[in-house]
N, CA, C and O atoms as a GROMACS GRO file, in nm:
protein
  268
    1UNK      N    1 -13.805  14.232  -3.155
    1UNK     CA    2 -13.742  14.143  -3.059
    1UNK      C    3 -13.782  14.000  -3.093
    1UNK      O    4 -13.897  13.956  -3.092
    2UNK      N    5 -13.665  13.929  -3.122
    2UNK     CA    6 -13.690  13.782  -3.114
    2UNK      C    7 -13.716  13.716  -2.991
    2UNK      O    8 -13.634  13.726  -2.900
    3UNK      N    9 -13.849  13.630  -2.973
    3UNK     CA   10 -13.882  13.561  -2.882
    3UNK      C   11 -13.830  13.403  -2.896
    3UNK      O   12 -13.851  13.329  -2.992
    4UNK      N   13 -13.759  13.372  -2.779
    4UNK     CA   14 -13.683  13.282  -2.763
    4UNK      C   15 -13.765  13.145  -2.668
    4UNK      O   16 -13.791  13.150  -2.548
    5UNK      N   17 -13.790  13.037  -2.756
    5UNK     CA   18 -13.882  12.937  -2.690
    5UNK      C   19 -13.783  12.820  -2.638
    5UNK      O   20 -13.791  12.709  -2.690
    6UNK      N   21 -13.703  12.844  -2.550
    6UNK     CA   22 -13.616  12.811  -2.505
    6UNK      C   23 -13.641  12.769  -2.287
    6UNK      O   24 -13.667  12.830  -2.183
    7UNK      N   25 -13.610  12.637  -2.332
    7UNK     CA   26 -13.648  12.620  -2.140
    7UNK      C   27 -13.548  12.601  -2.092
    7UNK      O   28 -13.568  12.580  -1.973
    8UNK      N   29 -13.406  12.592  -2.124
    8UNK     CA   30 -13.277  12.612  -2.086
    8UNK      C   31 -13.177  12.694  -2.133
    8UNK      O   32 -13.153  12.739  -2.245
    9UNK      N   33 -13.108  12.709  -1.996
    9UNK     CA   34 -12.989  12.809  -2.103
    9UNK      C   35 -12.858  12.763  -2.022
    9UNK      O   36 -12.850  12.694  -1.920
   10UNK      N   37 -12.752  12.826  -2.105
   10UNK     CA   38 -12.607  12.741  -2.062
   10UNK      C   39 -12.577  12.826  -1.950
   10UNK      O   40 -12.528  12.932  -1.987
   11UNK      N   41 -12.592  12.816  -1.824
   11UNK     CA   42 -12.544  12.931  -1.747
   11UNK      C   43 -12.404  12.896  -1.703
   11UNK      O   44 -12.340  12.977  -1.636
   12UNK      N   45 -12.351  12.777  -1.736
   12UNK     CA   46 -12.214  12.742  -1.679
   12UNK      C   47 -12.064  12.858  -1.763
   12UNK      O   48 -11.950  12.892  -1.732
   13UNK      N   49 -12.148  12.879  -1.865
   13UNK     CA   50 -12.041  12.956  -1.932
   13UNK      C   51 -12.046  13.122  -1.872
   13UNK      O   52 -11.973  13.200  -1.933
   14UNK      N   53 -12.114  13.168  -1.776
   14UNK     CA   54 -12.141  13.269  -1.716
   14UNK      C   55 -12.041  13.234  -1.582
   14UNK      O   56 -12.022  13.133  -1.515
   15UNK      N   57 -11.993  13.363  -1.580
   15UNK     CA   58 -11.894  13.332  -1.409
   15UNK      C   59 -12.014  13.364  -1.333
   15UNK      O   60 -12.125  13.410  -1.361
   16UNK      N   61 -11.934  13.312  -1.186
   16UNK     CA   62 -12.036  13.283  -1.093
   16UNK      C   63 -12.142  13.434  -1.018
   16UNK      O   64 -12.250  13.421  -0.960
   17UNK      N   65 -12.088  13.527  -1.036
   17UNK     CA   66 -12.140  13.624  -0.998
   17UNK      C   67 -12.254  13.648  -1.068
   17UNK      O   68 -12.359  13.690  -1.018
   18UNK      N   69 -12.232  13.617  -1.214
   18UNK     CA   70 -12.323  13.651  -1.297
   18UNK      C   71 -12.428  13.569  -1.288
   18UNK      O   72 -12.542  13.614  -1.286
   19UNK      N   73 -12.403  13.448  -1.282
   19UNK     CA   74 -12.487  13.372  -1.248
   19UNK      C   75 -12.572  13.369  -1.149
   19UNK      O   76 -12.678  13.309  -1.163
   20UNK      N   77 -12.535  13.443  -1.014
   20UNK     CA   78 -12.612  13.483  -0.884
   20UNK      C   79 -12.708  13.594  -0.906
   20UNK      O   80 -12.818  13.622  -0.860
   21UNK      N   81 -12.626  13.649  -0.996
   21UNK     CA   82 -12.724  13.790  -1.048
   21UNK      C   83 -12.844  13.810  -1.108
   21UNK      O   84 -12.933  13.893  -1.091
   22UNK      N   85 -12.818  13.666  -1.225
   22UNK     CA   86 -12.914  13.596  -1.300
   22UNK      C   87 -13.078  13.587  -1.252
   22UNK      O   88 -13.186  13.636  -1.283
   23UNK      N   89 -13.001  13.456  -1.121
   23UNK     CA   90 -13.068  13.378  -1.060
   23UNK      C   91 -13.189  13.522  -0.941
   23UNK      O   92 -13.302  13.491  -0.905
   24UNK      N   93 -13.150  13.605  -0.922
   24UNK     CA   94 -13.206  13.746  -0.864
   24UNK      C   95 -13.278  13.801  -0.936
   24UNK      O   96 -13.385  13.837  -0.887
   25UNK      N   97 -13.252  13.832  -1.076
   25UNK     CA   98 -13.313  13.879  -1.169
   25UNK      C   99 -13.455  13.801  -1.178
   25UNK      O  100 -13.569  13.845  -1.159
   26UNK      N  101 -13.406  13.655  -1.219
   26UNK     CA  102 -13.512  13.574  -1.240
   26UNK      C  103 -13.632  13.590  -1.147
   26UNK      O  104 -13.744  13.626  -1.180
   27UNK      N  105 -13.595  13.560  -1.040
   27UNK     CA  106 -13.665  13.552  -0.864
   27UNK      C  107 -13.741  13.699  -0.888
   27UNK      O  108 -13.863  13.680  -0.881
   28UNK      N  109 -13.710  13.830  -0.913
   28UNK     CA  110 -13.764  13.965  -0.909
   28UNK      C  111 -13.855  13.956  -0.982
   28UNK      O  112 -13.970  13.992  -0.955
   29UNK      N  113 -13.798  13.882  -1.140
   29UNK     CA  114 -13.958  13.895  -1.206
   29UNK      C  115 -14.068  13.837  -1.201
   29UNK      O  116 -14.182  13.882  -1.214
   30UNK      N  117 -14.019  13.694  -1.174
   30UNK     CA  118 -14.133  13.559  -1.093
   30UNK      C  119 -14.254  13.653  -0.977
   30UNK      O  120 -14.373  13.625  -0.964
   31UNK      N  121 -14.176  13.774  -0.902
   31UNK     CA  122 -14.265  13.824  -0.849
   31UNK      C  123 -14.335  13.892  -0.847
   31UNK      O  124 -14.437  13.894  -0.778
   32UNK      N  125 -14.278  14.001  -0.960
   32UNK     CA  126 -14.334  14.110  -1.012
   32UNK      C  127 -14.467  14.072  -1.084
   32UNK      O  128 -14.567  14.138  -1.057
   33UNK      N  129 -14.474  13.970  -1.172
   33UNK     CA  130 -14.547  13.900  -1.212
   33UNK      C  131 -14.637  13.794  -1.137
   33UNK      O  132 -14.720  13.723  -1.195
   34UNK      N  133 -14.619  13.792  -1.047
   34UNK     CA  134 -14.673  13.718  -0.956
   34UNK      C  135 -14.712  13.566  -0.960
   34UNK      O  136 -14.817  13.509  -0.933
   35UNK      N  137 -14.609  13.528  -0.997
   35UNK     CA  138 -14.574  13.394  -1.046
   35UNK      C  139 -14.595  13.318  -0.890
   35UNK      O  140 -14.571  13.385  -0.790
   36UNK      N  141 -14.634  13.194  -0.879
   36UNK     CA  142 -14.600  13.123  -0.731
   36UNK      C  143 -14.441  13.100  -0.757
   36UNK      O  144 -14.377  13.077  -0.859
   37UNK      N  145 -14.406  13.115  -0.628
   37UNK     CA  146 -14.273  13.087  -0.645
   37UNK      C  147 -14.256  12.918  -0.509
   37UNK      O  148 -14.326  12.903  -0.410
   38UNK      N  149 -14.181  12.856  -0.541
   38UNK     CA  150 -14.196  12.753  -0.454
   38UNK      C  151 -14.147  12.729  -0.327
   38UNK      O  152 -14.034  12.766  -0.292
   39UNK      N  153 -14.235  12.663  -0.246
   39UNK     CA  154 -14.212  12.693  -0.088
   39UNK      C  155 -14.005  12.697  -0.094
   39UNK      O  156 -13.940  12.791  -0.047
   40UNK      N  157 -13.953  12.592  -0.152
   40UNK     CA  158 -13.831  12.543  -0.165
   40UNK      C  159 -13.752  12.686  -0.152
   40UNK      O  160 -13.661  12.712  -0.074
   41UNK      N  161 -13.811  12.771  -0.247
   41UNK     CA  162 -13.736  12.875  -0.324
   41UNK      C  163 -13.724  12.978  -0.169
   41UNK      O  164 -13.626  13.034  -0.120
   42UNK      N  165 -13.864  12.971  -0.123
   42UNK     CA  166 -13.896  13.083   0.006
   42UNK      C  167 -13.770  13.023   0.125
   42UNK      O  168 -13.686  13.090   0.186
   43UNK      N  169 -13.789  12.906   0.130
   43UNK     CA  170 -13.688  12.859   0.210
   43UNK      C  171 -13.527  12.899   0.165
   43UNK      O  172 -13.450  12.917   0.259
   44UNK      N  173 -13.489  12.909   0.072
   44UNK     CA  174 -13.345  12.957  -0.019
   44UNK      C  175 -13.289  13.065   0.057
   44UNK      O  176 -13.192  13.088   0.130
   45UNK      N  177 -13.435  13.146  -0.010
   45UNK     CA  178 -13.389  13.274   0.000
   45UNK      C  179 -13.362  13.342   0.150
   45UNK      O  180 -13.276  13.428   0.171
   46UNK      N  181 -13.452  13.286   0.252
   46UNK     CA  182 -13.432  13.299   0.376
   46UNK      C  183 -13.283  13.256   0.446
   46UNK      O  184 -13.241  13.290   0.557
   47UNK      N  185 -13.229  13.184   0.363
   47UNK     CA  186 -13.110  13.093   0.437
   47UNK      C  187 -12.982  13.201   0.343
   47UNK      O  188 -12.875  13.229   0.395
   48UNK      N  189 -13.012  13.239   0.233
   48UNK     CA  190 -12.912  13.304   0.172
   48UNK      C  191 -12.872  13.402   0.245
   48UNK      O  192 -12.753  13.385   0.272
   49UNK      N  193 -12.925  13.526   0.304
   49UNK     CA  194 -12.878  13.640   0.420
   49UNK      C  195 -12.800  13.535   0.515
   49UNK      O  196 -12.699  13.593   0.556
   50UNK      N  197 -12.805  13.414   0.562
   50UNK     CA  198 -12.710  13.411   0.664
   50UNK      C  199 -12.597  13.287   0.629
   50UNK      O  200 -12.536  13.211   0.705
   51UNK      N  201 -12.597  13.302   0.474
   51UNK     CA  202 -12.475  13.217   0.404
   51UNK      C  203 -12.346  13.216   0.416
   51UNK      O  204 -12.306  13.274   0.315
   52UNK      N  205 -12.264  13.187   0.475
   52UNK     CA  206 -12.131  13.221   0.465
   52UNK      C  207 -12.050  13.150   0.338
   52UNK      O  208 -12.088  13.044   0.287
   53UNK      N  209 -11.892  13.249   0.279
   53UNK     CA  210 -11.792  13.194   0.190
   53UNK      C  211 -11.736  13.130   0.294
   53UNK      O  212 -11.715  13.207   0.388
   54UNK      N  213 -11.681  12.944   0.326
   54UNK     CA  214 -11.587  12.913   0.438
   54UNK      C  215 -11.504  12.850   0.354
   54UNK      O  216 -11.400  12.798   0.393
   55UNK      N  217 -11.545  12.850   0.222
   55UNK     CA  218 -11.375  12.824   0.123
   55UNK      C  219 -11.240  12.837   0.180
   55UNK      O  220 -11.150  12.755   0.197
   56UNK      N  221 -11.253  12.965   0.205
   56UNK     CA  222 -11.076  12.988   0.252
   56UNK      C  223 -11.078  12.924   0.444
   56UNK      O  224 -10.971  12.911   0.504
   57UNK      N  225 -11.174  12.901   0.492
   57UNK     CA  226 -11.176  12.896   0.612
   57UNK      C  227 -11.052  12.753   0.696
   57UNK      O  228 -11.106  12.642   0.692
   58UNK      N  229 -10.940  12.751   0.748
   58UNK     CA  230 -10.869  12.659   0.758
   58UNK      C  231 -10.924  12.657   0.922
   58UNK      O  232 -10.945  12.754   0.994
   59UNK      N  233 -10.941  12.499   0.957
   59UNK     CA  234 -10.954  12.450   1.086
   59UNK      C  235 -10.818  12.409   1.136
   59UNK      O  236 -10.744  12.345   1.062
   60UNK      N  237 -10.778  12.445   1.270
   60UNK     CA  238 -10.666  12.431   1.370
   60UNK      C  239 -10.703  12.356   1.461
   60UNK      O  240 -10.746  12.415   1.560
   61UNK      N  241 -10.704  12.205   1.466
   61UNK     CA  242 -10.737  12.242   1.646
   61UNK      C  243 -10.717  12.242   1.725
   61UNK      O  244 -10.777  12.240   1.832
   62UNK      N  245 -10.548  12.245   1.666
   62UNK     CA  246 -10.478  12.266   1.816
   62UNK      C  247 -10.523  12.416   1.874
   62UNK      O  248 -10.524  12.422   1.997
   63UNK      N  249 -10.552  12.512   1.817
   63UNK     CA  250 -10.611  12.626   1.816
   63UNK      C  251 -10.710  12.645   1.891
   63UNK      O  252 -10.729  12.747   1.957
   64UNK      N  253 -10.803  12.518   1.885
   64UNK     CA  254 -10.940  12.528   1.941
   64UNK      C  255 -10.903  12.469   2.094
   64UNK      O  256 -10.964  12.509   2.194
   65UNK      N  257 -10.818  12.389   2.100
   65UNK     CA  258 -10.764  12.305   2.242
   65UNK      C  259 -10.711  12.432   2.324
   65UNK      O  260 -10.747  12.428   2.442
   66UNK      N  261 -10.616  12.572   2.279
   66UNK     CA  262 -10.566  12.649   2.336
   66UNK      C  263 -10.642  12.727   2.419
   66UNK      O  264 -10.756  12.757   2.380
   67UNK      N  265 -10.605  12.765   2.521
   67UNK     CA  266 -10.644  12.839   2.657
   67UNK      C  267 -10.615  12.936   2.660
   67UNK      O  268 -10.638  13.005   2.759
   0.00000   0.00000   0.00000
């Protein structure tokens, strides 16, 4: 196995799923290994369970005015 001394990688050319998947992977082994992981990161991950997609989400408001 070639060891790769590499501190970046192109993740833009990865679709986005993969990239989330990545980013999980990474996080699992940081812990397994027992890497500190940063307060920042603890905060992430807590907020990710209550993330919503509101991409498609369209506001009405006459909708919101209705009775």
């Amino acid at each position: 196995m070639q060891i790769v001394n590499q501190k970046y990688l192109d993740l833009e050319i990865l679709p986005e799923e993969a990239r989330k998947e990545l980013l999980d992977f990474y996080k699992s082994i940081l812990k397994k290994y027992k890497v500190k992981i940063k307060f920042v990161d603890e905060v992430d991950k807590f907020f990710d369970k209550y993330s919503l997609d509101l991409s498609l989400f369209k506001f009405n408001r006459e909708e919101i005015h209705e009775r």
